[in-house]
Each structure stands twice: as structure tokens, then as C-alpha cells.
Backbone as XML, in Angstrom:
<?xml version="1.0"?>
<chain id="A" units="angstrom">
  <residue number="1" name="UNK">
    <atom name="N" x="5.153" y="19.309" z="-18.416"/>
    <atom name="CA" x="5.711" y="18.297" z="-17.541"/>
    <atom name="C" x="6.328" y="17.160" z="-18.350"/>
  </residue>
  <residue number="2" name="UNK">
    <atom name="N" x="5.586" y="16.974" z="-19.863"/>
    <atom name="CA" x="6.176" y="15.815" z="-20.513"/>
    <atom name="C" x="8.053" y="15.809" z="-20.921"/>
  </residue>
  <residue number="3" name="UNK">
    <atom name="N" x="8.197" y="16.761" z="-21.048"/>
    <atom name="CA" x="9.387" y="17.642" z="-21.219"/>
    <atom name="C" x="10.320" y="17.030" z="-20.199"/>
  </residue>
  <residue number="4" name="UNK">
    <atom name="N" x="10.047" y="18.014" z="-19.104"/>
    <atom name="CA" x="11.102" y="17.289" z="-18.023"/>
    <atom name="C" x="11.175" y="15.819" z="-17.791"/>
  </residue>
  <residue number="5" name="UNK">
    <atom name="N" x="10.147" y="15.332" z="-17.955"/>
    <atom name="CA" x="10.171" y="13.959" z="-17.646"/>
    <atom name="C" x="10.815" y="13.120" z="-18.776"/>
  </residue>
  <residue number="6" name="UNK">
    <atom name="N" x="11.694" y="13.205" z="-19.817"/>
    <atom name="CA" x="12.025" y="12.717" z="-20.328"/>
    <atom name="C" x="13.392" y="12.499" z="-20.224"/>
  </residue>
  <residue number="7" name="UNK">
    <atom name="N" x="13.834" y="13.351" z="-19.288"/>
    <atom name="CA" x="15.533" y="12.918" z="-19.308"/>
    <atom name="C" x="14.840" y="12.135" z="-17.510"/>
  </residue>
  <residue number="8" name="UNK">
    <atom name="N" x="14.177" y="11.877" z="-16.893"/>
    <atom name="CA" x="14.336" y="11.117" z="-15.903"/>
    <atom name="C" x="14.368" y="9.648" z="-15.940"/>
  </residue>
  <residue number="9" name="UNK">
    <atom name="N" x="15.498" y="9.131" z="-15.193"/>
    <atom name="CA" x="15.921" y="7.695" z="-15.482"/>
    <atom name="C" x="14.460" y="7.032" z="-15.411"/>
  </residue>
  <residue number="10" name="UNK">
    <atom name="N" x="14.654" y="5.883" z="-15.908"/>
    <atom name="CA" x="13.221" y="4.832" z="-16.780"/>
    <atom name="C" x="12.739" y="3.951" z="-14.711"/>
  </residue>
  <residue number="11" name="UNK">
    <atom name="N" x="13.966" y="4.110" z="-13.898"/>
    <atom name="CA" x="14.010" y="3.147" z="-12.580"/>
    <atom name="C" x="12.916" y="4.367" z="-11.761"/>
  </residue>
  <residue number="12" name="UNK">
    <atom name="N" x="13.225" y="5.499" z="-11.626"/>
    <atom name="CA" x="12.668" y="6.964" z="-11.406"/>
    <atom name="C" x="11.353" y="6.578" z="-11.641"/>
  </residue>
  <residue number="13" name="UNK">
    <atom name="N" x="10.886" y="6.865" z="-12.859"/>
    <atom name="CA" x="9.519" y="7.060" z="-13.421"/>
    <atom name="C" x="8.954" y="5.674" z="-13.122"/>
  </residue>
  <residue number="14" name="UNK">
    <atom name="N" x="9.299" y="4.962" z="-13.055"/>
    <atom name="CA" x="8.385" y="3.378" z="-12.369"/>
    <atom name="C" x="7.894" y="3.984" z="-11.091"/>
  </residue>
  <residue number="15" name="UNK">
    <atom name="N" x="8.901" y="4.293" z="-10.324"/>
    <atom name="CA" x="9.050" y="4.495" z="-8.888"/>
    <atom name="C" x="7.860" y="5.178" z="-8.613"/>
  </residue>
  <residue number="16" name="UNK">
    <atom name="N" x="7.893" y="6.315" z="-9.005"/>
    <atom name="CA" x="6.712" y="8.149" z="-8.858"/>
    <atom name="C" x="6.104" y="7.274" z="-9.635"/>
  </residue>
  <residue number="17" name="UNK">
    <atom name="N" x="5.696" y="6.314" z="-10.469"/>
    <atom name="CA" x="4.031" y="6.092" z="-10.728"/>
    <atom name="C" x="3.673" y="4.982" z="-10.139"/>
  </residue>
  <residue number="18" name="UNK">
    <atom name="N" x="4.339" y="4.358" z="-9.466"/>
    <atom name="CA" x="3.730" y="3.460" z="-8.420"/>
    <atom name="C" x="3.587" y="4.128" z="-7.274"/>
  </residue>
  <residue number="19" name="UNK">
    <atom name="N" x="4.448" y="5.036" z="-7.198"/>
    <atom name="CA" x="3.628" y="6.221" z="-5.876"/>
    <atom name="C" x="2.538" y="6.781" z="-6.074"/>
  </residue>
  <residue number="20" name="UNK">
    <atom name="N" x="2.176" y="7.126" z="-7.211"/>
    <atom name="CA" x="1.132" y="8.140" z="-7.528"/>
    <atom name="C" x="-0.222" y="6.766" z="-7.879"/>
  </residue>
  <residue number="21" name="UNK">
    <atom name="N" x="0.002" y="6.051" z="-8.487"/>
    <atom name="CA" x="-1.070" y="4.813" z="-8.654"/>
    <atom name="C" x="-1.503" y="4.650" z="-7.243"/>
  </residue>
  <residue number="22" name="UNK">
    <atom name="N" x="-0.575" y="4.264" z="-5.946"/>
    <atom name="CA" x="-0.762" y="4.103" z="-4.639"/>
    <atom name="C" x="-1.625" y="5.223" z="-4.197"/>
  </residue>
  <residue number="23" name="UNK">
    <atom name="N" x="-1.075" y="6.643" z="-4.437"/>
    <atom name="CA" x="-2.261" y="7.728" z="-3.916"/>
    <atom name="C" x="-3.103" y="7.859" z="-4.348"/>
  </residue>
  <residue number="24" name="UNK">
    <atom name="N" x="-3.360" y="6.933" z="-5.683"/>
    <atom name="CA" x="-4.855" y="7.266" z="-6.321"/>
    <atom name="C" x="-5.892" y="6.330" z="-5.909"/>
  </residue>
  <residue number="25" name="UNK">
    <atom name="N" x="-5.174" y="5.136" z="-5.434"/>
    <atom name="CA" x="-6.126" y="4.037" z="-5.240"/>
    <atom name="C" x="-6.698" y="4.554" z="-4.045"/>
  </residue>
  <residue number="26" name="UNK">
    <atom name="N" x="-5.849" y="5.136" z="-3.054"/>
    <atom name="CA" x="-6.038" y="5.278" z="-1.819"/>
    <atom name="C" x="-7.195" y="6.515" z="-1.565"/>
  </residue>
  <residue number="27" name="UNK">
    <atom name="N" x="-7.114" y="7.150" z="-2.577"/>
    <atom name="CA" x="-7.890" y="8.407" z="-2.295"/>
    <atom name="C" x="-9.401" y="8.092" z="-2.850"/>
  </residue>
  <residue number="28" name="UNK">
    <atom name="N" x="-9.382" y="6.942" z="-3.963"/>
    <atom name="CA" x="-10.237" y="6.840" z="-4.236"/>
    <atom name="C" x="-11.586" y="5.895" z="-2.868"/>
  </residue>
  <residue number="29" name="UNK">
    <atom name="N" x="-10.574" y="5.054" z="-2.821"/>
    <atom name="CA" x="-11.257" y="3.763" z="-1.509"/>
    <atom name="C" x="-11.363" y="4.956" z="-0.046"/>
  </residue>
  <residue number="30" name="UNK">
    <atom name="N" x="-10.661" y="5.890" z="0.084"/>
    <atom name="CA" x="-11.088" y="6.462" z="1.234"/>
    <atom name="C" x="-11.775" y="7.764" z="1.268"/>
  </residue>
  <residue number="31" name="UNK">
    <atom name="N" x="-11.878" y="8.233" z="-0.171"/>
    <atom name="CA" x="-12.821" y="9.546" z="-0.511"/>
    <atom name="C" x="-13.897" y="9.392" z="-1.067"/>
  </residue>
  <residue number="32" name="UNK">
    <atom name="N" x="-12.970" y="9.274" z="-2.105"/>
    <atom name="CA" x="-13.820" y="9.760" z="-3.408"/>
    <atom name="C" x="-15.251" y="8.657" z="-3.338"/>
  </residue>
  <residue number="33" name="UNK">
    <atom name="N" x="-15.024" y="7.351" z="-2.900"/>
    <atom name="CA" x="-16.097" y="6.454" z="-2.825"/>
    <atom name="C" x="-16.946" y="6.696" z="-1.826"/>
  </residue>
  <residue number="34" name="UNK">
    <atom name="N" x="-16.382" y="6.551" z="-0.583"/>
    <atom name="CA" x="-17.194" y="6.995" z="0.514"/>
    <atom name="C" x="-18.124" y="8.196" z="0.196"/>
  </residue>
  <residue number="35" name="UNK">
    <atom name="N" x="-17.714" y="9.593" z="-0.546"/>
    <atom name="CA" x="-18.282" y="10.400" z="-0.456"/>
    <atom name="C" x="-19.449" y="10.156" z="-1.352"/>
  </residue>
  <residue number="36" name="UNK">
    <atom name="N" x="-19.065" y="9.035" z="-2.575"/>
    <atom name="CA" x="-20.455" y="9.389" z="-4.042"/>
    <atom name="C" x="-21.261" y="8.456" z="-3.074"/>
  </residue>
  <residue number="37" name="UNK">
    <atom name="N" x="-20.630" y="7.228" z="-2.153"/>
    <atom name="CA" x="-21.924" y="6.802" z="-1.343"/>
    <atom name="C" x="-22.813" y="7.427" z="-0.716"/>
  </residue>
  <residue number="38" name="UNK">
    <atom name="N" x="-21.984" y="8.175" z="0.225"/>
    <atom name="CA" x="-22.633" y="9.460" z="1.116"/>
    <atom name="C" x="-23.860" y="10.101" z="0.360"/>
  </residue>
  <residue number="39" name="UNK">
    <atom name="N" x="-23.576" y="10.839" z="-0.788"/>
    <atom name="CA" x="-24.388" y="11.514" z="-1.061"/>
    <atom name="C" x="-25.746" y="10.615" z="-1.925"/>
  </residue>
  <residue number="40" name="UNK">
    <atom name="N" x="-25.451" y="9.750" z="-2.371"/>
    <atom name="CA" x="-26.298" y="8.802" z="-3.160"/>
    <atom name="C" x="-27.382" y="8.465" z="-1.619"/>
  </residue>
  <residue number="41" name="UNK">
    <atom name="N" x="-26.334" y="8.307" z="-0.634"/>
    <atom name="CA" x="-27.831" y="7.810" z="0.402"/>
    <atom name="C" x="-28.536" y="9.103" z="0.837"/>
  </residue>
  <residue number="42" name="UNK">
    <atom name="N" x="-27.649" y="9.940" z="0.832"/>
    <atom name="CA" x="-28.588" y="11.028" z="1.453"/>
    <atom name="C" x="-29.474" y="11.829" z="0.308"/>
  </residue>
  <residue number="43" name="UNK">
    <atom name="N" x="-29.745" y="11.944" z="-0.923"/>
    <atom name="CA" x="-30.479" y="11.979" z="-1.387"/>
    <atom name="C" x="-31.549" y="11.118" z="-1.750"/>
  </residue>
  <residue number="44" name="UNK">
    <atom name="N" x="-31.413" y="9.503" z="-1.210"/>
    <atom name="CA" x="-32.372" y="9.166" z="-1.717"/>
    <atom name="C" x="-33.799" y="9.682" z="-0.693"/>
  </residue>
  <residue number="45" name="UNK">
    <atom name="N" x="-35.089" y="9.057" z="-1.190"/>
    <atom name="CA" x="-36.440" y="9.342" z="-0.170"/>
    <atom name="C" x="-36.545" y="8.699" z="1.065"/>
  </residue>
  <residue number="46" name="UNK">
    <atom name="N" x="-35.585" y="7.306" z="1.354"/>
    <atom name="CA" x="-35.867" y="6.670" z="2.063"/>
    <atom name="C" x="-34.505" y="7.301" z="3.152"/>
  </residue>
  <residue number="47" name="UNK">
    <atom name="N" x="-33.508" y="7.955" z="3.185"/>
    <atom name="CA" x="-32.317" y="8.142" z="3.608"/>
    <atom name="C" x="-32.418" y="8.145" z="5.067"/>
  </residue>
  <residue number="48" name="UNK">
    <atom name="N" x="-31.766" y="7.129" z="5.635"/>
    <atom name="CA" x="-31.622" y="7.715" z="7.255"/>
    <atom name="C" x="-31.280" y="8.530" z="7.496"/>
  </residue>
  <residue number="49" name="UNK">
    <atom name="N" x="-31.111" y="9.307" z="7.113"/>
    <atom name="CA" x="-30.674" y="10.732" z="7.459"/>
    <atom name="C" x="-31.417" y="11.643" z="7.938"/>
  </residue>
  <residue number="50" name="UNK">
    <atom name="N" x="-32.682" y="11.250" z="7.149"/>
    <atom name="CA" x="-34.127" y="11.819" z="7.146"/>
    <atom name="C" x="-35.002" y="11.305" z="8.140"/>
  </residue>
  <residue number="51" name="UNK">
    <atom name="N" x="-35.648" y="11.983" z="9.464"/>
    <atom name="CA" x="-36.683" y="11.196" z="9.813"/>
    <atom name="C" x="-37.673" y="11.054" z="9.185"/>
  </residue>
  <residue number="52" name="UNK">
    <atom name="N" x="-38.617" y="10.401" z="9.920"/>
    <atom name="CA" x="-39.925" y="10.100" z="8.765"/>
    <atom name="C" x="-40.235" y="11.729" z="9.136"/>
  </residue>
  <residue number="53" name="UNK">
    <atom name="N" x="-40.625" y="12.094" z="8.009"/>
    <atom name="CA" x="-41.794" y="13.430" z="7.363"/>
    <atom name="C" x="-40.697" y="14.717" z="7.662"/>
  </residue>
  <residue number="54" name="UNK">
    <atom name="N" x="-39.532" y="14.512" z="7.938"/>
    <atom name="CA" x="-38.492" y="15.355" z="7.917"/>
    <atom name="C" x="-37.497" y="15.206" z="6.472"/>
  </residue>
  <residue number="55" name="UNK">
    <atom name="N" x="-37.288" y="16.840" z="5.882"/>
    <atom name="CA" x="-36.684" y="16.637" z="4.389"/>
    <atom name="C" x="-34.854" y="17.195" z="4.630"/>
  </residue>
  <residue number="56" name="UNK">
    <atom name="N" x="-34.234" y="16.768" z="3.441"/>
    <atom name="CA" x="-33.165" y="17.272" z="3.889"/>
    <atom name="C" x="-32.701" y="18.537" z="3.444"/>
  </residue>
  <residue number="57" name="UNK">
    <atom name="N" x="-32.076" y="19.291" z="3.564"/>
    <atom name="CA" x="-32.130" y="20.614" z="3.904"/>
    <atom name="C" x="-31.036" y="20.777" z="2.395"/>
  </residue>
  <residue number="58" name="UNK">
    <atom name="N" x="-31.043" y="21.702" z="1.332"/>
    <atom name="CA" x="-30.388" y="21.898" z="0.009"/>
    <atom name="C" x="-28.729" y="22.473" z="0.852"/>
  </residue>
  <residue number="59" name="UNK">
    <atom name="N" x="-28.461" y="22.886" z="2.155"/>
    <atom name="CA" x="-27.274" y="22.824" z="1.987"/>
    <atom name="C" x="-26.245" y="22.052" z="2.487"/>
  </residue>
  <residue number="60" name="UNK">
    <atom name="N" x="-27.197" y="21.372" z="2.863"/>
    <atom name="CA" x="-26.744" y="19.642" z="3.652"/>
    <atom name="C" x="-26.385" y="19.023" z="1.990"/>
  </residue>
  <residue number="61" name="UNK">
    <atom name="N" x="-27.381" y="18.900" z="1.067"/>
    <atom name="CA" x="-26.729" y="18.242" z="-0.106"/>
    <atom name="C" x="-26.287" y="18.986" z="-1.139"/>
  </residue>
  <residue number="62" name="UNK">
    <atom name="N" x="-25.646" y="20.712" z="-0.879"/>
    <atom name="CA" x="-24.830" y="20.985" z="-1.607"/>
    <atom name="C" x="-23.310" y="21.190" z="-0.634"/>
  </residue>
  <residue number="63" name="UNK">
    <atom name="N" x="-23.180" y="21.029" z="0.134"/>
    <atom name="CA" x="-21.964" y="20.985" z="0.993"/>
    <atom name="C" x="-21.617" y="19.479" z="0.598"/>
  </residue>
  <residue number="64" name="UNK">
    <atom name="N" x="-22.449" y="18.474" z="0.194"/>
    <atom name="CA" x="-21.707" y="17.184" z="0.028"/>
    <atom name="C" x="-21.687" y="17.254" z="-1.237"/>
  </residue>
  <residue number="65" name="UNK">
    <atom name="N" x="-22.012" y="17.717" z="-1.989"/>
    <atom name="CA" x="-21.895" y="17.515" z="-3.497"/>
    <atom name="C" x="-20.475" y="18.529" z="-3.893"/>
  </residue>
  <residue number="66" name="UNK">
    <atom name="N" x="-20.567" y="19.391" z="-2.828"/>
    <atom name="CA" x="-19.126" y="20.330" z="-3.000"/>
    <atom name="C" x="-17.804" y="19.506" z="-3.159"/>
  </residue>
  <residue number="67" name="UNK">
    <atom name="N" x="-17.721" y="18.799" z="-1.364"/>
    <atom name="CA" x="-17.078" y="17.745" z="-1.418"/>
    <atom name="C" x="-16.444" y="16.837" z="-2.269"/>
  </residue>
  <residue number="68" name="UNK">
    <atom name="N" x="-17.642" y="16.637" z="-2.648"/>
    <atom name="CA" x="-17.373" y="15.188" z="-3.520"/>
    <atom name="C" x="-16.641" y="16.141" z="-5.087"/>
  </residue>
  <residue number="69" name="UNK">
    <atom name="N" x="-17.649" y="16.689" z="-5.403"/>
    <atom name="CA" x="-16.298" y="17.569" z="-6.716"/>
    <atom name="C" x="-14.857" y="18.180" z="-6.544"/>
  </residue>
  <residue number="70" name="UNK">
    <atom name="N" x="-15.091" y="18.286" z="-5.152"/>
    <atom name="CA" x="-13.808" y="18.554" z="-4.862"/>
    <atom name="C" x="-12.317" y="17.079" z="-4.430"/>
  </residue>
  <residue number="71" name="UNK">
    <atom name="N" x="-13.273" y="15.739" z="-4.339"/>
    <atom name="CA" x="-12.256" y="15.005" z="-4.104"/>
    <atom name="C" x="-12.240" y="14.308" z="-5.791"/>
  </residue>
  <residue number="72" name="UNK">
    <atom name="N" x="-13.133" y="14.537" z="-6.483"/>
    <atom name="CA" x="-12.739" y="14.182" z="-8.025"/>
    <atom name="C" x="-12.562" y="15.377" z="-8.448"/>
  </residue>
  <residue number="73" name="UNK">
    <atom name="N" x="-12.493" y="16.022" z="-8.506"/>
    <atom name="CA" x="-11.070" y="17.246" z="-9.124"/>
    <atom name="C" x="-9.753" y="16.604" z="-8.629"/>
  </residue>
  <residue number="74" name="UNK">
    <atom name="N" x="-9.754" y="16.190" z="-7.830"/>
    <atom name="CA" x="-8.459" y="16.062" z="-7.071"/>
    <atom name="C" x="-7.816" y="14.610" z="-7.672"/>
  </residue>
  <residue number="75" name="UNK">
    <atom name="N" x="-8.586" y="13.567" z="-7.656"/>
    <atom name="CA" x="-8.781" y="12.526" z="-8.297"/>
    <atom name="C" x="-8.204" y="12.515" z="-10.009"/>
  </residue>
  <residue number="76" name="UNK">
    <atom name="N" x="-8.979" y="13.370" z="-10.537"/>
    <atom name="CA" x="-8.487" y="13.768" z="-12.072"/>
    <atom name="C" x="-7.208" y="14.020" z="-12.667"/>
  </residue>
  <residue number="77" name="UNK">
    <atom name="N" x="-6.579" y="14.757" z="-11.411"/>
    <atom name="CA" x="-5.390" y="15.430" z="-11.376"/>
    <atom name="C" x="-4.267" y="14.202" z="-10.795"/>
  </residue>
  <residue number="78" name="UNK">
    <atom name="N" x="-4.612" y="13.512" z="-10.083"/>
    <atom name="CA" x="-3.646" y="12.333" z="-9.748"/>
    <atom name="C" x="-3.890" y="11.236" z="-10.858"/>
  </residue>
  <residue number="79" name="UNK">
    <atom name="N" x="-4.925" y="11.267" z="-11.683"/>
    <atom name="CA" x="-4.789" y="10.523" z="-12.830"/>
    <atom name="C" x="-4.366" y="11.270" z="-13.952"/>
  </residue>
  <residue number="80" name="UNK">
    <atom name="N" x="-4.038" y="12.245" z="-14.279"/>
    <atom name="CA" x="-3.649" y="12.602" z="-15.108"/>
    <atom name="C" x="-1.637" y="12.529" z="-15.063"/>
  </residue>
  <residue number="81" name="UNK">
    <atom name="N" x="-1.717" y="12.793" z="-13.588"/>
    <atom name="CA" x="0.071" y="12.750" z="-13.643"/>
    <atom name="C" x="0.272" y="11.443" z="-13.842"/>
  </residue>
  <residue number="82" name="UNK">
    <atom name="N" x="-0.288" y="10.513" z="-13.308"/>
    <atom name="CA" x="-0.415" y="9.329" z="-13.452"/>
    <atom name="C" x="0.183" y="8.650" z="-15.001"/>
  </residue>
  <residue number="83" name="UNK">
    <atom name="N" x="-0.902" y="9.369" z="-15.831"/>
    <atom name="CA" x="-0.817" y="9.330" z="-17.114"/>
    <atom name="C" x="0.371" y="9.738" z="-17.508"/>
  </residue>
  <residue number="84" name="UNK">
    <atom name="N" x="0.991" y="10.760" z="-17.230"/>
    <atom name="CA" x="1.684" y="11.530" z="-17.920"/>
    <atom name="C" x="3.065" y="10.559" z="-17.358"/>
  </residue>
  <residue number="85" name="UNK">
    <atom name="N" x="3.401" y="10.303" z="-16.148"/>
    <atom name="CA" x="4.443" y="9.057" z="-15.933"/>
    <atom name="C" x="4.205" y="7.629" z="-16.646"/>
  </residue>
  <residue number="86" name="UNK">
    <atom name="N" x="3.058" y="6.970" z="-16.754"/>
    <atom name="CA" x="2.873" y="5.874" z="-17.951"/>
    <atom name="C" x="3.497" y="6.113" z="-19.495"/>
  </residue>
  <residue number="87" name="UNK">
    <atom name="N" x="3.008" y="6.938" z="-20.162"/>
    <atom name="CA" x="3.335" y="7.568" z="-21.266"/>
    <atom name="C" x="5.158" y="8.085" z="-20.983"/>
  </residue>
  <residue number="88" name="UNK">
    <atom name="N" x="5.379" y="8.680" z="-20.515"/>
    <atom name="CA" x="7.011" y="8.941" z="-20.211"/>
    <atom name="C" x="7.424" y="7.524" z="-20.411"/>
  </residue>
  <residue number="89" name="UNK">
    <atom name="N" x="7.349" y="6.429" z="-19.557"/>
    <atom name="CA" x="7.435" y="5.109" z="-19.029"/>
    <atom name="C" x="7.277" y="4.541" z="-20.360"/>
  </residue>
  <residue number="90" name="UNK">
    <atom name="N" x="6.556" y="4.886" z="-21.513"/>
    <atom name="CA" x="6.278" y="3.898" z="-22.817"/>
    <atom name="C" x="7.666" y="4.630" z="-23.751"/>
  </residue>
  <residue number="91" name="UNK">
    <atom name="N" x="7.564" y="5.929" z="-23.738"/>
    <atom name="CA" x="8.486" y="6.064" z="-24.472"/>
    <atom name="C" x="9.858" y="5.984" z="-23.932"/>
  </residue>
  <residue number="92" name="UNK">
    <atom name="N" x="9.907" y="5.934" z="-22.663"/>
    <atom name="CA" x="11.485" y="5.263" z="-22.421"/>
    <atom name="C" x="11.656" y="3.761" z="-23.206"/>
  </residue>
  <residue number="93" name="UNK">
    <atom name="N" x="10.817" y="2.940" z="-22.739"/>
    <atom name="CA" x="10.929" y="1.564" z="-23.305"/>
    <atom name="C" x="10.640" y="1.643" z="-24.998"/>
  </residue>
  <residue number="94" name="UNK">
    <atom name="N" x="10.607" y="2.269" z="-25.341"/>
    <atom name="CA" x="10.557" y="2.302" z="-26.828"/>
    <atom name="C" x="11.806" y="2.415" z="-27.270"/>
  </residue>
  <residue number="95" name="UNK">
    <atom name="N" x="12.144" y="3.335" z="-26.763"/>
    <atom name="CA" x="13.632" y="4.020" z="-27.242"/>
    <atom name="C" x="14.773" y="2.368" z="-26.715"/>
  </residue>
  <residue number="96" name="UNK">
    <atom name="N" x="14.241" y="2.145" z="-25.340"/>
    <atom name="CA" x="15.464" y="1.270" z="-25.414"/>
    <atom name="C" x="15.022" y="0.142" z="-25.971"/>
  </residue>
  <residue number="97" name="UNK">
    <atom name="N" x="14.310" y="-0.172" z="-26.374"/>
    <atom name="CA" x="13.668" y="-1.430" z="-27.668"/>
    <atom name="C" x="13.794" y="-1.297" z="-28.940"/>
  </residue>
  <residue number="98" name="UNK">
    <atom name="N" x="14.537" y="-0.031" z="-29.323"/>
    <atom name="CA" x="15.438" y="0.444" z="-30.821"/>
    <atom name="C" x="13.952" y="1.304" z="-31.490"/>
  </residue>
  <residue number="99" name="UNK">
    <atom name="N" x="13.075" y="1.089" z="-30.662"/>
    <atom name="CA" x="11.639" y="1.998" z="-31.841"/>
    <atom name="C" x="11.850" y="3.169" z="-31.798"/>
  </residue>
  <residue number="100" name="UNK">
    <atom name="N" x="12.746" y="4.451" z="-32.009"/>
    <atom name="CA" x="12.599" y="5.681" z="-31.586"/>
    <atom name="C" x="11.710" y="5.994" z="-32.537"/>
  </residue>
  <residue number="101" name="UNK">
    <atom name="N" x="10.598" y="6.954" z="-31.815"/>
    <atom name="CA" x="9.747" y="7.677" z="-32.677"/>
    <atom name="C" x="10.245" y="8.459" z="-33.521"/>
  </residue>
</chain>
């Protein structure tokens, strides 16, 4: 991907990583957090989830632990393109600041 992204104009690559920064924040505040909460309460001993002397059931907290790896996989991957438009984004401004590598 670093490849292609190097002939894309420097106005471009701002653009798609303030899009992609936007979907990351967003996924994080409406997933990825909610879910490590989720599961942090429902494993603990005291969890409402749980009545008293009632336990919670291993696929109640592997269906959320699924989840949740599945919205940081997802997470990883929007930070990594992320990355990969920052880095594009440094070496455009290098080049037009006379530093060519």
C-alpha cells in the first residue's frame, strides 16, 4: 500500500487520514470501549449480571471476549492504515522541504 500511496497528492492523504483517524476514534468510543467495559463487569464476582448465588455461564464470557477481539482486530487494522497515511504524509513533506531521502 506504501507504494501506491506515494504518487497521491499530499491534500488527498490529509483528507483519508482524517477520515480514517475519525473512524478510529469512533469505533473505539462506541466499541471497542464499551465492549472491554462489558466484559470487565461481567466477569467480575460482584457483576450484575449475576444474581446472588447465580454464576455466569463460560459462553456468555466467551461470546464477549469473541467480540471484543473481534472489534480490536478491527481497531488494529484502522490503525495501521492510519499509520501507513501519516508516514506517506511525512514523506511527502520531506520531499517538499528539499530532505529527499
Amino acid at each position: 500500500m506504501n507504494e501506491s500511496l506515494e504518487d497521491v497528492p499530499l491534500r488527498d492523504l490529509c483528507k483519508e487520514a482524517e477520515r480514517i483517524t475519525r473512524e478510529l476514534v469512533d469505533h473505539l468510543e462506541r466499541h471497542l470501549i464499551p465492549r472491554t467495559q462489558e466484559l470487565h463487569e461481567l466477569v467480575q464476582p460482584e457483576s450484575p449480571f449475576a444474581r446472588s448465588g447465580q454464576h455466569i455461564e463460560d459462553i456468555t464470557v466467551r461470546n464477549s471476549v469473541s467480540a471484543l477481539l473481534e472489534s480490536q482486530s478491527f481497531s488494529e487494522e484502522l490503525f495501521e492504515k492510519a499509520n501507513q497515511y501519516f508516514n506517506a504524509i511525512d514523506r511527502s513533506l520531506l520531499q517538499i522541504a528539499g530532505g529527499d531521502e
